[in-house]
N, C-alpha and C positions, 0 to 999 in steps of 0.2 A: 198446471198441466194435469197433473194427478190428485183425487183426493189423499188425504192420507187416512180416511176411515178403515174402517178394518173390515176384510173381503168375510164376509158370512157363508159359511163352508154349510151346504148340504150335510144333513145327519150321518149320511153315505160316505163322508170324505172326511167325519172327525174323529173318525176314531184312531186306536193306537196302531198304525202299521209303521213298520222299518221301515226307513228312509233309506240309510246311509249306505244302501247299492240302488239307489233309483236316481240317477242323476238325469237331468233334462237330454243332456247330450247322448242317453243312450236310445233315446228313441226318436230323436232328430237327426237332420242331416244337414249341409251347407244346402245341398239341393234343393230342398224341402224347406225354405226358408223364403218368404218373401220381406225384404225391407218396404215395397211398395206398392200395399193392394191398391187397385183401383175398383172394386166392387163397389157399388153403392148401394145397395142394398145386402140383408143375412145371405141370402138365395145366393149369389152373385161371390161373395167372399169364402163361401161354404166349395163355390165351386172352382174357385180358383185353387183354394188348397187343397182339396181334391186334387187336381191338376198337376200338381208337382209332386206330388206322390205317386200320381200314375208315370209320370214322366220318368221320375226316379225308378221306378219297376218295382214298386212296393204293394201295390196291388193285385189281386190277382180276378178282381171281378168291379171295375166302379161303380158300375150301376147301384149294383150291390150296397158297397160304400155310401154312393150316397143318397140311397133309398134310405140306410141306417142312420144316417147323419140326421138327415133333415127328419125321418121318425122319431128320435128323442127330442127333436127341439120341439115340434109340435108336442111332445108331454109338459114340455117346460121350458122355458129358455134357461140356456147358458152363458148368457149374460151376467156375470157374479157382480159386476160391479168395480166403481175405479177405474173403468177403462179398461175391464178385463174380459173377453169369454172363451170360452172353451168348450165348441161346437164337439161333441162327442158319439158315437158311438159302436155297439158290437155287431159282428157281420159273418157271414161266411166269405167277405169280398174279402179277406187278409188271412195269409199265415199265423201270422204274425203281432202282437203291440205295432204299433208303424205311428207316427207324428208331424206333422208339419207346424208352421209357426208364420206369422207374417203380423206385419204393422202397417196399420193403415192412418195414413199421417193428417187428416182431416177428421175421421170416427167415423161410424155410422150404429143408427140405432140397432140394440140387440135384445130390446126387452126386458133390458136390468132392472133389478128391485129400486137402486136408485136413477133412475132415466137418464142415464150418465153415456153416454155415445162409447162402444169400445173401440179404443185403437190395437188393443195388443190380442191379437188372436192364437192360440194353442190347437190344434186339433189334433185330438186321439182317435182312432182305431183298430182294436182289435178281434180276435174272433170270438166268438158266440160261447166256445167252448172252456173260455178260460176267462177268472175273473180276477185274480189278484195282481197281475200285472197293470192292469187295465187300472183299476184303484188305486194301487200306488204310484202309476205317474200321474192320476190325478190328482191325489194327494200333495206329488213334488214338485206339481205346476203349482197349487195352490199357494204351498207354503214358501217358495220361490215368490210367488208376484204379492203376497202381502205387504213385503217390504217396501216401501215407497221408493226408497232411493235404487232397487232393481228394477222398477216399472221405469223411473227416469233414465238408468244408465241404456236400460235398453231401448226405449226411445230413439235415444240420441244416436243410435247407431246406426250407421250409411251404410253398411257393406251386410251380406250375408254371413261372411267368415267372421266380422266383428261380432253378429249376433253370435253364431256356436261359440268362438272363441269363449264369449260372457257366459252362457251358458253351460259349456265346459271345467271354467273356472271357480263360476258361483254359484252351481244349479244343481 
């Protein structure tokens, strides 16, 4: 299902920041959770999770959003690898950190260093004017989905509240 190599962290995401108040659950939501993207293409999945962010009322400009979103990926993909990406970026469209999450149970390509299809998707967004929030839940997505048996248990999860529940828990 998953490799078990080890996800290679951008320069940006190794260094030493505090963890131990950045838990996944605090910038996700049940809401904000797909167990079942149908996007097939990055375009398509980027805008799905959008989508329930705005739903949620977490945004306050999408376009915004996701001018920003799809402007970092065009610098690089967020494709880490494993099955991992984590479509990201900073905006005037949020208050706020804000996150969504979703799994896509087939993969589709994201432009990973190893051409590995992601299923497990993270999206961050916050605003423009603040940076340390924003790196450390990248950091505690990173360090969170390294583990191989976290990439599986969350996998295997059917429900939304099963994902935060695990994320809550483990994250």
């Amino acid at each position: 299902m998953f490799e078990s190599e080890n996800i290679i962290l951008p320069e940006s995401l190794s260094g030493n920041y505090p963890l131990e108040k950045t838990k996944l659950s605090n910038f996700l939501r049940p809401e904000t959770i797909i167990v079942d993207l149908v996007g097939q293409s990055k375009q398509a999945v980027i805008d799905e999770l959008i989508g329930v962010m705005d739903a949620a009322g977490l945004l306050l400009d999408r376009s915004q959003v996701r001018e920003a979103v799809i402007e970092r990926e065009r610098k690089l993909s967020t494709g880490l690898g494993n099955g991992i990406a984590v479509p990201h970026g900073k905006t005037i469209g949020v208050e706020r950190l804000v996150g969504a999450f979703g799994i896509h149970r087939t993969g589709i390509s994201f432009d990973a260093a190893d051409g590995a299809p992601a299923k497990l998707f993270f999206m961050l967004v916050s605003p423009k004017s603040v940076s340390g929030p924003h790196v450390k839940a990248l950091a505690a997505v990173a360090k969170f989905m390294r583990n191989e048996r976290n990439r599986e248990i969350i996998f295997a999860a059917k429900t939304t509240e099963e994902v935060f529940s695990i994320f809550d828990k483990k994250g």
